[in-house]
Residue frames as a rotation matrix with the C-alpha (Angstrom) as fourth column:
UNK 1
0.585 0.811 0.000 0.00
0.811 -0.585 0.000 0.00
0.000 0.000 -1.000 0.00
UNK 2
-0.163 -0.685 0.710 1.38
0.784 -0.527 -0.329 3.23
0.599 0.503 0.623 -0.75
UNK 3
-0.907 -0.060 -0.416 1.67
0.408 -0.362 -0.838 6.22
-0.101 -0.930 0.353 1.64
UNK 4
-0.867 0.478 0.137 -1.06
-0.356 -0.789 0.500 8.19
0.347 0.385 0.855 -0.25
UNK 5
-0.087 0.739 -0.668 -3.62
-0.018 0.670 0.743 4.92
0.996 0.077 -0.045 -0.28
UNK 6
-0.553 -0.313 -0.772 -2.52
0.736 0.251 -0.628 4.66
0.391 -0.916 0.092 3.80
UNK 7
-0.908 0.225 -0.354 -3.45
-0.089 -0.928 -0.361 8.62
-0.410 -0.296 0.863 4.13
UNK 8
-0.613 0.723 -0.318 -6.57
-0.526 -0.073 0.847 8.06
0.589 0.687 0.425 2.03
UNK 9
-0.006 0.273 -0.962 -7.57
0.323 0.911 0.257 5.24
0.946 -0.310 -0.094 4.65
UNK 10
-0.555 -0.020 -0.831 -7.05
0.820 0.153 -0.551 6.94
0.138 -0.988 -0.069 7.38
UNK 11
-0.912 0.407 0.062 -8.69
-0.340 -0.831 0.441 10.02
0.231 0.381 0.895 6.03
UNK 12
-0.087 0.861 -0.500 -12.07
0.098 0.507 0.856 7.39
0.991 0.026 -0.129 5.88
UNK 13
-0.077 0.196 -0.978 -11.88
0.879 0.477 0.027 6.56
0.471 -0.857 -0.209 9.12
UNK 14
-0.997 -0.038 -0.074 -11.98
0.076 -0.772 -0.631 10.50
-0.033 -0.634 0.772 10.89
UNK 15
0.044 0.972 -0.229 -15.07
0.898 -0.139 -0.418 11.57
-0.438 -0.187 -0.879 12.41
UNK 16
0.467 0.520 0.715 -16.65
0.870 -0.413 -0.268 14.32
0.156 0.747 -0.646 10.85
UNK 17
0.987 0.018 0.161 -15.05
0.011 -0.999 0.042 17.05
0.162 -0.040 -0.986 12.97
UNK 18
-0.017 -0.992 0.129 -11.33
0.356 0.114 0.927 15.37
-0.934 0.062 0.351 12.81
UNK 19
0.165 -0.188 0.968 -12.29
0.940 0.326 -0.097 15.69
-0.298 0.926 0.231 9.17
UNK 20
0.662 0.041 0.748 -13.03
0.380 -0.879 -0.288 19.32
0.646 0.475 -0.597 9.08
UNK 21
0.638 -0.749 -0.179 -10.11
-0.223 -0.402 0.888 20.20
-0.737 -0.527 -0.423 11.26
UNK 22
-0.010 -0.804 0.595 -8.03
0.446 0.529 0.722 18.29
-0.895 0.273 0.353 8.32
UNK 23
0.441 0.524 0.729 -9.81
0.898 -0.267 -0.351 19.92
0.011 0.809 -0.588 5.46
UNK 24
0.992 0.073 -0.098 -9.21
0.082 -0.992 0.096 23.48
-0.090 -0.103 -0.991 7.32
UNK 25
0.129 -0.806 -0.577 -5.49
-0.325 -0.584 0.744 22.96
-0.937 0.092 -0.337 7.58
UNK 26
0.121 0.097 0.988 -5.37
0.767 0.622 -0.155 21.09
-0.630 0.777 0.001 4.38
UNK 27
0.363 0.231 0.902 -6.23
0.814 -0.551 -0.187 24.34
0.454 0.802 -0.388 2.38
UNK 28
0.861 -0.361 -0.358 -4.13
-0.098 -0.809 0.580 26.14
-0.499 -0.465 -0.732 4.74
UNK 29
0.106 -0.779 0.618 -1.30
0.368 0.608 0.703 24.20
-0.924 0.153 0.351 3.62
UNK 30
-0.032 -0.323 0.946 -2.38
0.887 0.427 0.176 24.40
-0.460 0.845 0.272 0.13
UNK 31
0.927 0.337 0.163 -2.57
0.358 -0.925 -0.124 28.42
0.109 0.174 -0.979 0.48
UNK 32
0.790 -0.573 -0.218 0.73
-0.478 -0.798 0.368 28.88
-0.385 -0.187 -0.904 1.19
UNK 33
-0.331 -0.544 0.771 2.84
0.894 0.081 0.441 26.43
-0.302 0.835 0.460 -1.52
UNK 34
0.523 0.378 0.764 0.50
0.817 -0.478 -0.322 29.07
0.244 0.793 -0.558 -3.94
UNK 35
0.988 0.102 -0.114 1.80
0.125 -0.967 0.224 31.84
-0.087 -0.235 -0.968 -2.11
UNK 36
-0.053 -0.996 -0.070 5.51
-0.032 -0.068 0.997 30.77
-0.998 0.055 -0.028 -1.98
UNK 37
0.063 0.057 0.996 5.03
0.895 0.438 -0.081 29.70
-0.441 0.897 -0.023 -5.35
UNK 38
0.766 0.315 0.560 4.02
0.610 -0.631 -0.480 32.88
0.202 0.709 -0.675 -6.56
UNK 39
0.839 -0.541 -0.062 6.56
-0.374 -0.656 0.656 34.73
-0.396 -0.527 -0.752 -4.91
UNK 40
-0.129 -0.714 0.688 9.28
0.356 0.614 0.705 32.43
-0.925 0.336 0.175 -6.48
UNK 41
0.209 0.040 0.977 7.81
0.971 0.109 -0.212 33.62
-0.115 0.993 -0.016 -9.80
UNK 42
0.999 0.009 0.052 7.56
0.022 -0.968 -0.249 37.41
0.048 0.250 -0.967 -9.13
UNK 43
0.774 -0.474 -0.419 10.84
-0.319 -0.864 0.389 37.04
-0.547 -0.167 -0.820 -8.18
UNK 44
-0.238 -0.700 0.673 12.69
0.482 0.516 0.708 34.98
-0.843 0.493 0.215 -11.15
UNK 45
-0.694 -0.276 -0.665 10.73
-0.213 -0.803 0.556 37.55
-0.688 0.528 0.498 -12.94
UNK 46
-0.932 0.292 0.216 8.21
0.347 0.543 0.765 35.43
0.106 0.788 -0.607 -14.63
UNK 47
0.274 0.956 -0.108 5.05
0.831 -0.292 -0.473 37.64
-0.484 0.040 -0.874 -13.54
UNK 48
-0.480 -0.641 -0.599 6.83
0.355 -0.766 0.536 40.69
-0.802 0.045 0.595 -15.42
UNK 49
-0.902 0.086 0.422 4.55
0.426 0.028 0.904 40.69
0.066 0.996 -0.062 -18.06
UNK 50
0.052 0.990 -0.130 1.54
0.964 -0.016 0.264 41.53
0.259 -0.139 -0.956 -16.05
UNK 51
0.086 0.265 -0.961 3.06
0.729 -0.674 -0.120 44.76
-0.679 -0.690 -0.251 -15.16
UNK 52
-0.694 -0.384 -0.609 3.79
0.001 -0.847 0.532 45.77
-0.720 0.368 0.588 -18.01
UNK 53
-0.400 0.901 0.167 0.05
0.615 0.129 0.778 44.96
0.679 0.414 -0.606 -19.31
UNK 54
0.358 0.589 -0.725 -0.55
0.864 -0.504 0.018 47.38
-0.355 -0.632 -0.689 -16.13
UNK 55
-0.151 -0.461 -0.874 1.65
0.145 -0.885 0.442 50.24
-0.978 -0.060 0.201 -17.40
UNK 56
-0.892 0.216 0.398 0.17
0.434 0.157 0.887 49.85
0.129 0.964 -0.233 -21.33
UNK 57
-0.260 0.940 -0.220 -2.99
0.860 0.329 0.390 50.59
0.439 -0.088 -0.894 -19.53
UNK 58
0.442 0.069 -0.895 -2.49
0.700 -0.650 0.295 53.05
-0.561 -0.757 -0.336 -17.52
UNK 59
-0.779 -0.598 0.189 -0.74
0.271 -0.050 0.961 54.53
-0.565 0.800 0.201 -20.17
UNK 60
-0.624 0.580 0.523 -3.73
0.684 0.083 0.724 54.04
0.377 0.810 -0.449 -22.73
UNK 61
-0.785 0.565 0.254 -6.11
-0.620 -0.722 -0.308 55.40
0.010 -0.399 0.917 -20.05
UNK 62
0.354 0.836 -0.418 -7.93
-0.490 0.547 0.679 51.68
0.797 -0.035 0.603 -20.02
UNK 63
-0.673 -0.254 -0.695 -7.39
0.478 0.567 -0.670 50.57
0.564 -0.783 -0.260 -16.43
UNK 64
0.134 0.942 0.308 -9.83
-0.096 -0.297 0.950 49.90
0.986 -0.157 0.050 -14.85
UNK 65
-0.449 0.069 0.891 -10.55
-0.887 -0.157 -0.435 50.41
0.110 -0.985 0.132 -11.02
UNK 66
-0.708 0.124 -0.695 -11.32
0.168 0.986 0.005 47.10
0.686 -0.114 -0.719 -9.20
């Protein structure tokens, strides 16, 4: 059995509010790869393109207000 299948099995077995304690950090967890992640891109430079689709805009006078 593989670790996942193991974690998947024991996942079955929590009661409902082990489950939503696991759920809650679960998508903590999976908020803050996204965040390092992104941050790894801004800085290797690979979001650079979105600012300068903000400064074309702003520029143009089509940016819009959120």
């Amino acid at each position: 059995m593989t670790q996942v299948e193991q974690l998947q099995k024991e996942i079955d077995s929590l009661s409902d509010e082990e489950f939503k304690q696991l759920r809650r950090w679960f998508a903590e967890k999976d908020w803050e790869r996204w965040d390092r992640q992104v941050e790894a891109d801004v800085e290797s430079g690979k979001l650079d393109f979105l600012l300068k689709e903000v400064e074309a805009a702003k520029e143009q006078k089509t940016l819009q207000e959120l």
